[in-house]
C-alpha positions in Angstrom: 0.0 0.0 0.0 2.1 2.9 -1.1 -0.1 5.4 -0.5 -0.3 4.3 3.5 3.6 4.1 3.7 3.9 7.4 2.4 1.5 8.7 4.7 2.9 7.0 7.1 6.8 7.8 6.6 5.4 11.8 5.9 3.1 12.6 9.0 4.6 9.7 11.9 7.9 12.1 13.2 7.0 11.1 17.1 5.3 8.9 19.5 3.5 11.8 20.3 2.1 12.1 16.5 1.5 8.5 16.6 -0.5 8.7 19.2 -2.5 11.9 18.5 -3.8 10.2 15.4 -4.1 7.3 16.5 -6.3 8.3 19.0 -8.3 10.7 16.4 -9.2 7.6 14.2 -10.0 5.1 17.1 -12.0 7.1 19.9 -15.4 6.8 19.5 -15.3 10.7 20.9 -14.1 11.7 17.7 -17.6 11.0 15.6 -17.0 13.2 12.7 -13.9 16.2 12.3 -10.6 16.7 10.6 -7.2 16.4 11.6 -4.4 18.3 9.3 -1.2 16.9 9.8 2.4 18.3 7.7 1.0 16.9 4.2 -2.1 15.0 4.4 -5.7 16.0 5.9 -7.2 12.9 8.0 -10.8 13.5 7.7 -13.5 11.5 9.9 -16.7 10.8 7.8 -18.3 8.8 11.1 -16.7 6.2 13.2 -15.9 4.0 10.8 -14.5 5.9 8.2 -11.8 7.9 7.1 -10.6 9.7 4.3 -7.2 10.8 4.1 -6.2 13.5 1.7 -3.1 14.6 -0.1 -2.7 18.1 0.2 0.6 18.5 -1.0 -0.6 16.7 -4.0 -3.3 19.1 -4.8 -1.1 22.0 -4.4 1.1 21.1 -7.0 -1.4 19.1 -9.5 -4.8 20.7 -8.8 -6.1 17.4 -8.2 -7.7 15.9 -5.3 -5.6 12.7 -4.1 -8.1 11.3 -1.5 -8.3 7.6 -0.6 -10.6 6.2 1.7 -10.5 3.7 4.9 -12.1 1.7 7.3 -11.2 3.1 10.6 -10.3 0.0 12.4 -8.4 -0.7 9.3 -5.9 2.1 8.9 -5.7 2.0 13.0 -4.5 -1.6 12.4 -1.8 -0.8 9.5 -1.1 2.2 11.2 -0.2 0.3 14.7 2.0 -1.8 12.7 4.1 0.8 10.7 4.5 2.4 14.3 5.5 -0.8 16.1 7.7 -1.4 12.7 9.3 1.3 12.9 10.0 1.8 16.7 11.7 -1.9 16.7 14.1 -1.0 14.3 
């Protein structure tokens, strides 16, 4: 999934990021809302369901690069680029 490891290598800098969205896609608090992080725009349709946008993308392009996710999905690949990438 390229577009997840680029997200992924682009936005996760810190445990503290990590966690921040992490939290944003999993908490049940969070029904609905965005999250901007340095280059793409997490946005929470409901509770199961993200979109996650390219904005550098569209700033160069003029096209919209947004792909979509189930929450408990992109929470599970997300946990494991983290763990990933704190292990090594």
């Amino acid at each position: 999934m390229p577009y997840l490891h680029q997200m992924f290598e682009d936005e996760l800098m810190d445990e503290e990021t990590y966690k921040t969205i992490y939290d944003f896609i999993t908490l049940d608090n969070f029904r609905s809302g965005e999250y901007e992080g340095n280059r793409f725009l997490f946005r929470k349709i409901d509770r199961t369901y993200v979109q996650v946008e390219d904005l550098v993308a569209f700033e160069n392009t003029g096209k919209r690069q947004i792909q979509g996710f189930q929450a408990n999905h992109l929470a599970a690949e997300l946990e494991h680029y983290w763990k990933v990438r704190k292990d090594s």
